[in-house]
C-alpha positions in Angstrom: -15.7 -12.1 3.1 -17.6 -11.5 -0.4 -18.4 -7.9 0.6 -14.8 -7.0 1.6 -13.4 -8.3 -2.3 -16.8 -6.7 -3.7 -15.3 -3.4 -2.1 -11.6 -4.3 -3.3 -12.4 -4.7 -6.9 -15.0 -2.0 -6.7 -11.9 0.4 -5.5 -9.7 -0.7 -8.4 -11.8 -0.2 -11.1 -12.4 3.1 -9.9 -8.8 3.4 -9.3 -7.7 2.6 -12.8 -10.9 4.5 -15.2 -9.6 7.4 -13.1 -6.0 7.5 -14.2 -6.4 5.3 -17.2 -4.4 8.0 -19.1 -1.1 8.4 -16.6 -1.0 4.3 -15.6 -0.2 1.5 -17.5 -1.2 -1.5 -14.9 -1.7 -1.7 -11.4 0.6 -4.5 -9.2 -1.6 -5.4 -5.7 0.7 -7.1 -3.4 -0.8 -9.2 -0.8 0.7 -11.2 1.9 0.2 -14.1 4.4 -0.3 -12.8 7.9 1.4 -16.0 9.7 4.5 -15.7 7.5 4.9 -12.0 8.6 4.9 -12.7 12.2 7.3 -15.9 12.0 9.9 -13.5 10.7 9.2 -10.5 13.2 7.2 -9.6 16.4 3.5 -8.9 16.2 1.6 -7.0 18.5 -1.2 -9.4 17.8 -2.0 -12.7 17.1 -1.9 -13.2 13.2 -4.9 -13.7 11.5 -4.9 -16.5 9.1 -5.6 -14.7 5.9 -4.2 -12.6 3.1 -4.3 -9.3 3.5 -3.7 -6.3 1.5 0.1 -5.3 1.5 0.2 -2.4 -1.2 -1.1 -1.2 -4.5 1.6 0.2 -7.0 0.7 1.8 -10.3 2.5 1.7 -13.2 3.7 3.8 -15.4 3.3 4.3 -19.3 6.6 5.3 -21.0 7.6 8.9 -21.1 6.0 9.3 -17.2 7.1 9.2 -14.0 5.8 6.9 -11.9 5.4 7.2 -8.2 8.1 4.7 -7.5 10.6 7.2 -9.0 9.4 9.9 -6.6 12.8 10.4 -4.7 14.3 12.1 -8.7 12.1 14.6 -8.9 13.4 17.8 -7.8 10.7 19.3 -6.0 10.6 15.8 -3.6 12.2 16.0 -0.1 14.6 13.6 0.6 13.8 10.7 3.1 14.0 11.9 6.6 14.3 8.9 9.6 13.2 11.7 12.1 9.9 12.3 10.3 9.3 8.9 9.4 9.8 8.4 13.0 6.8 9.9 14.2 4.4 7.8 12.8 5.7 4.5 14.1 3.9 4.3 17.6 0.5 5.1 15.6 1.6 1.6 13.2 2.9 -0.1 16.1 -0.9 0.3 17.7 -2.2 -0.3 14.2 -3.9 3.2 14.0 -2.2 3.5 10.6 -4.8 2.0 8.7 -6.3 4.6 5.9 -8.6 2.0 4.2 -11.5 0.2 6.2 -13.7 -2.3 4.9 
């Protein structure tokens, strides 16, 4: 378990000295694994941990962060149909990008 938040913190501190000049701070959300199948259905049993939910940077004044994507004019807007096609890949938890 020491390796796996070795690797976190070892991600975010590479993370953040690499866009130290666009970001502000960094919010990590993590959440319980129990509570988030007593409120939905899960494929799988929950494991009893926290795990990592999402990473959102923040940004300084004058920039846009990535939360304010959708204003930009060269974004698309949100498309159901697209998003669409990736659910059965989370659904079998293939959707993972980060392995530790």
């Amino acid at each position: 378990m020491g390796s796996l938040y070795f690797k976190f913190i070892l991600v975010i501190c590479i993370y953040t000295t690499t866009n130290a000049l666009i970001y502000d701070d960094i919010i990590v959300s993590h959440q319980w694994s129990p509570a988030v199948c007593r409120e939905s259905i899960c494929l799988r049993p929950p494991t009893a941990a926290f795990t990592l939910h999402d990473i959102w940077p923040g940004a300084k004044k004058g920039v846009v962060s990535q939360s304010n994507c959708w204003r930009l004019p060269q974004s698309s807007p949100f498309d159901k149909n697209v998003v669409s096609l990736f659910e059965p890949f989370l659904k079998e938890g293939k959707g993972r990008i980060l392995k530790f």
